[in-house]
N, C-alpha and C positions, 0 to 999 in steps of 0.2 A: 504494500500500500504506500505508495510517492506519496511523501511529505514535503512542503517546502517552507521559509521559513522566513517572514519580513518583518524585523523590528520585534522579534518576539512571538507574532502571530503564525503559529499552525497554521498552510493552507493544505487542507486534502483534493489531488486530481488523480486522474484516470488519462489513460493512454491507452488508443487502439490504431487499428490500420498496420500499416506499413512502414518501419521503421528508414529504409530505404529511400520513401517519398516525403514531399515537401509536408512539412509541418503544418497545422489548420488549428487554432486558438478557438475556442468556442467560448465569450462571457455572458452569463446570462439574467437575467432582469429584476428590480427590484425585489426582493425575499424572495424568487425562485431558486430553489434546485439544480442539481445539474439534468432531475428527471426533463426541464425543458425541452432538450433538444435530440431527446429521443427521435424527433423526425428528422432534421437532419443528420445526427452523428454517423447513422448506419450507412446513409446513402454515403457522406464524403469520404467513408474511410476505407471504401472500395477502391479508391483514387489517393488519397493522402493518408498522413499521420494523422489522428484528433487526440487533440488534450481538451480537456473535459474539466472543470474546476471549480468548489465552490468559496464561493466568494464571503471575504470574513464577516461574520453574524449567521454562516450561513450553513446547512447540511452538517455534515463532516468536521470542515474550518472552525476554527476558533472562533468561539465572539465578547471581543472583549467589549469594553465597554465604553460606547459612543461619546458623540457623535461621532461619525468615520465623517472624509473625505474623497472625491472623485480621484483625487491625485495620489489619498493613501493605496488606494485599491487599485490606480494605474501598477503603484511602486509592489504591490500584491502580486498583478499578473507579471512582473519582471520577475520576481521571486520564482516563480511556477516556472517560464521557461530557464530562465539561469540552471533552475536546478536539475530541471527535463535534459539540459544541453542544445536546445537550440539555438542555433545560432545567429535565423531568422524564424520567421512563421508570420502567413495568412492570418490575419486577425480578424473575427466575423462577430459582432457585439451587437444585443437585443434590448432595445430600452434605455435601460439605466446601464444594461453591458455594454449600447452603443455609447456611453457617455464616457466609460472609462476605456473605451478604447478608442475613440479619440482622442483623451490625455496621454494614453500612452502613445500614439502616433505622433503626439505632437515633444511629450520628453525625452521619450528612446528610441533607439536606431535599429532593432529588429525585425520592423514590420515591412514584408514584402508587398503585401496587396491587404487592404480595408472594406470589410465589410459591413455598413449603417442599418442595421435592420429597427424599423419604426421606434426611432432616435429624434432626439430634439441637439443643437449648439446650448439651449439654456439661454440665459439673459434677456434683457429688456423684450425681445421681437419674438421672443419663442412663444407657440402659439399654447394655450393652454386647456385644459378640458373645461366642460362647461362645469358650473358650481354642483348642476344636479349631478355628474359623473363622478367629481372629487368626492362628494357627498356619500352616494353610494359604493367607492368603492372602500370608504369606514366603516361602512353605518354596522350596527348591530343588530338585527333585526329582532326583534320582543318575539320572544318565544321560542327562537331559534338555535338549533344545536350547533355544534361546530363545524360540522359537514355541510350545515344547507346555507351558513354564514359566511364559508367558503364561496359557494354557488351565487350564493346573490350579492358579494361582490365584484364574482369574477364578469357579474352579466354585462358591465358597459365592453369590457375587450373581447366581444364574439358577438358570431349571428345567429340565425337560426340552425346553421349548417351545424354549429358545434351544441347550441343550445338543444338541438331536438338529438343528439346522441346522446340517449342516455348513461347508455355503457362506459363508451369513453369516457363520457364527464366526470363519471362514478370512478373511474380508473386514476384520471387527472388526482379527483378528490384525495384518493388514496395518496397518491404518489404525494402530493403536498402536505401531505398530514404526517409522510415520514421522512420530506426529505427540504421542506423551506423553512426558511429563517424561523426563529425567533420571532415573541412578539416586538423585545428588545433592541434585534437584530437589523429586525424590518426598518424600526424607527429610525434605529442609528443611520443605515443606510439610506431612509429617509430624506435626512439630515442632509446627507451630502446630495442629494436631486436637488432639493431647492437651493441649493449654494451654487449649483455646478453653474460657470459662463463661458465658453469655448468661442461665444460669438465675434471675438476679433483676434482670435491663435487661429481660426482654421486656415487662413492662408498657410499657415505652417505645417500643412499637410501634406507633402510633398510627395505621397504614394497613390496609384492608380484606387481608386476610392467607388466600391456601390453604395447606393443610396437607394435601398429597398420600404419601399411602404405600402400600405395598404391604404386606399382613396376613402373608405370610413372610420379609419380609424378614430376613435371618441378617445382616448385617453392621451395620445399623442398627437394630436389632429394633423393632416397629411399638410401641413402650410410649414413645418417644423423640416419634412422633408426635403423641400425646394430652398429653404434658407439652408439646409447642412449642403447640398446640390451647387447652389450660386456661390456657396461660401471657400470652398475646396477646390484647387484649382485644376486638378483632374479626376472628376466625380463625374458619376454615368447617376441621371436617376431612374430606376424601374419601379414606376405605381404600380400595384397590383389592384384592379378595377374590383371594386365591393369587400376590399379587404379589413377585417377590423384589426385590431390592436394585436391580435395572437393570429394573423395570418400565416406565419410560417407553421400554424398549425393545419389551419383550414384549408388554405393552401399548399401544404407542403409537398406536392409534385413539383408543383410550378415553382417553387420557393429554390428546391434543392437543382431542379435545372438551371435558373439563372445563376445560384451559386455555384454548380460546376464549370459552366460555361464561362464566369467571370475569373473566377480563383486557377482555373486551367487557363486561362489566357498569357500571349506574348507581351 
């Protein structure tokens, strides 16, 4: 079990694929799991290495005690690869992962290719969810256990596609109840979303950069995408049309094609 080790903090990852091929960084969203990205891990590591990792407050990792920063947790996943050995790697970040792997693009020199998946820069113009969305996805619902309290806040970042699967929801639900942050955790990381401002370093983004979102997303609203897009001086943006917040769920055919085809590119 890879341990790695920043400032004191335990981070726990995982490593699959091929140790042969290029490296693929996978960070993932605020109080998420590494169960995230179950949809893509499988598909890129028929083609790449994946490290898999979770982020401190979070699964496995340590959680000491907050507030964190976007920058501590950039200096996190340096940790992860330093101690993996790589010497570059594909970086593909979801949300709050898209946040800190933008800081790491912008303070460390090992990233080959950037992947923004329904990511905001942060700051003054970043576009934000409406009141009712922030709202719901705290609220506590009166009478509610901790599995259906799960569900009704996950409901602003999905559609019916994911909402009328019961199964999977049910499955999702599991997966979160043994493998996401803290209630601590979450805050802490919390913490650093609303601080995070990238909106005038992204010129300092100097690597071939996607910019993946989904056109409904409610909790990142797609106007966050076209500022990380304009802001980055070679960034491709792919909207995914009806996509919500957790589309590389909903969509993840489509998801993991444009990321093969972007992460495999000259």
């Amino acid at each position: 079990m890879p341990i790695a080790t920043n400032d004191g903090v335990d981070l726990y990852y995982e490593v699959d694929g091929s140790s042969d091929a290029d490296t693929v960084v996978l960070v993932e969203g605020l109080g998420y799991g590494r169960w995230m990205w179950r949809w893509q891990r499988e598909a890129l590591a028929e083609r790449f290495e994946t490290v898999v990792w979770d982020n401190r407050g979070t699964g496995d990792s340590d959680a000491p005690e907050g507030p964190y920063t976007i920058g501590e947790m950039a200096g996190d996943l340096e940790a992860v690869l330093a101690d993996h050995g790589a010497e570059s790697a594909h970086v593909v970040g979801a949300s709050m992962g898209g946040m800190i792997a933008q800081q790491y693009a912008i303070d460390y020199d090992r990233v080959d290719r950037l992947a923004l998946l329904c990511s905001s820069p942060g700051g003054d113009d970043a576009v934000e969810a409406s009141p009712e969305v922030q709202a719901r996805m705290v609220a506590e619902p009166e009478g509610a256990d901790e599995r259906e309290t799960i569900r009704h806040r996950m409901a602003p970042a999905m559609t019916d596609v994911l909402r009328d699967d019961d199964d999977l929801l049910s499955r999702i639900v599991d997966w979160r109840l043994q493998g996401d942050a803290t209630e601590a955790g979450r805050n802490a990381q919390l913490a650093a979303v609303g601080a995070f401002d990238a909106s005038d370093r992204l010129g300092g983004i100097d690597v071939p950069t996607l910019v993946a979102h989904g056109t409904a997303d409610r909790v990142l609203p797609f106007g966050n995408a076209e500022l990380l897009a304009e802001g980055i001086p070679d960034a491709r943006l792919d909207p995914f049309e009806g996509g919500p917040h957790l589309f590389f769920i909903e969509q993840a055919d489509a998801v993991n094609e444009t990321l093969l085809d972007f992460l495999g590119g000259d």
